[in-house]
C-alpha positions in Angstrom: 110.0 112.0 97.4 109.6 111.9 93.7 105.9 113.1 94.2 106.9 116.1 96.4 109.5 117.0 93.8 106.6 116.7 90.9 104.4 118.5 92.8 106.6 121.6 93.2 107.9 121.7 90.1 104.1 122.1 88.7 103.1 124.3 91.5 104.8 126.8 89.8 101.9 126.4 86.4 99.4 124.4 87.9 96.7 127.1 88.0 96.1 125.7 84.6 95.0 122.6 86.3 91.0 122.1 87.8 91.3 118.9 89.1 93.5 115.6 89.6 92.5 112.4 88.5 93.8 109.0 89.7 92.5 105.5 89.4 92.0 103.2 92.7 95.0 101.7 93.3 96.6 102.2 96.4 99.7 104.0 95.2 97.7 106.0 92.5 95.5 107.5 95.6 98.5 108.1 97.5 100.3 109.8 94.3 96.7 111.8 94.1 96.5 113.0 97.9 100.2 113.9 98.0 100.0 116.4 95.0 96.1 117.2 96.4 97.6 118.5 99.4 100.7 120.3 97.8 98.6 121.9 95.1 95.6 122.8 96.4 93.8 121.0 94.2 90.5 118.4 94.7 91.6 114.8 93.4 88.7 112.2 92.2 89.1 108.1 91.7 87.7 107.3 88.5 88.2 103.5 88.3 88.0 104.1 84.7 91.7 104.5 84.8 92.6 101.2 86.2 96.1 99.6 85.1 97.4 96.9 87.5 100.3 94.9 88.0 99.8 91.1 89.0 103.5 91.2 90.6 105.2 87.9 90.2 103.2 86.9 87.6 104.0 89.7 85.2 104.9 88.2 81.8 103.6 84.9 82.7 101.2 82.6 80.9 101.3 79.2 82.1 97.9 77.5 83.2 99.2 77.8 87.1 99.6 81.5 86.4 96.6 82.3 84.7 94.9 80.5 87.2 96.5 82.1 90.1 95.5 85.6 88.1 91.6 84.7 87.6 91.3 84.0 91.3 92.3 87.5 91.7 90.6 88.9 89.3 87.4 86.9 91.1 88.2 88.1 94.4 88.8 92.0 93.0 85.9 92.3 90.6 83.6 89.5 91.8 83.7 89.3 95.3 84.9 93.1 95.7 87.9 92.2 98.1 89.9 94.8 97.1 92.4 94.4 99.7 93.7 91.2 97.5 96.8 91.1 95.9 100.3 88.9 94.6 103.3 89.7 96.3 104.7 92.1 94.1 101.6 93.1 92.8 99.0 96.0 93.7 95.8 96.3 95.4 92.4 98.5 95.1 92.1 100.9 98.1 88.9 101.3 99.7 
């Protein structure tokens, strides 16, 4: 809802906009492809924009929570499963 609302409140000046960009996370691309469709505009994933959130580890740093976040960090950037996550947390899309 908050995306549609976004989106028409810059349809109304967006012809000064070229392009959308979004980083890979799952509710970034959705965010993207919503105000893609409503403006009429391409959207590209640059992963150059990446910000995460580990979920229930957020402001955490015991050993058993940096532990828990190198594992995913292994299986996101090492092992490419992007479809890992913590509950709470995000994931890479596809």
């Amino acid at each position: 809802m908050q995306v549609k609302s976004l989106a028409e409140r810059l349809k109304r000046a967006y012809s000064c906009f070229d392009k959308i960009y979004c980083n890979p996370l799952k509710r970034a691309v959705e965010t993207a492809d919503i105000l893609s469709n409503k403006l009429e505009l391409n959207y590209e994933i640059d992963s150059r924009l990446v910000e995460f959130s580990v979920g229930k580890l957020e402001g955490k740093s015991d050993p058993t929570s940096w532990s828990m976040f190198m594992d995913l960090w292994k299986e996101w950037f090492e092992k490419e499963n992007l479809n890992t996550s913590l509950p709470g947390g995000n994931h890479f899309c596809k």
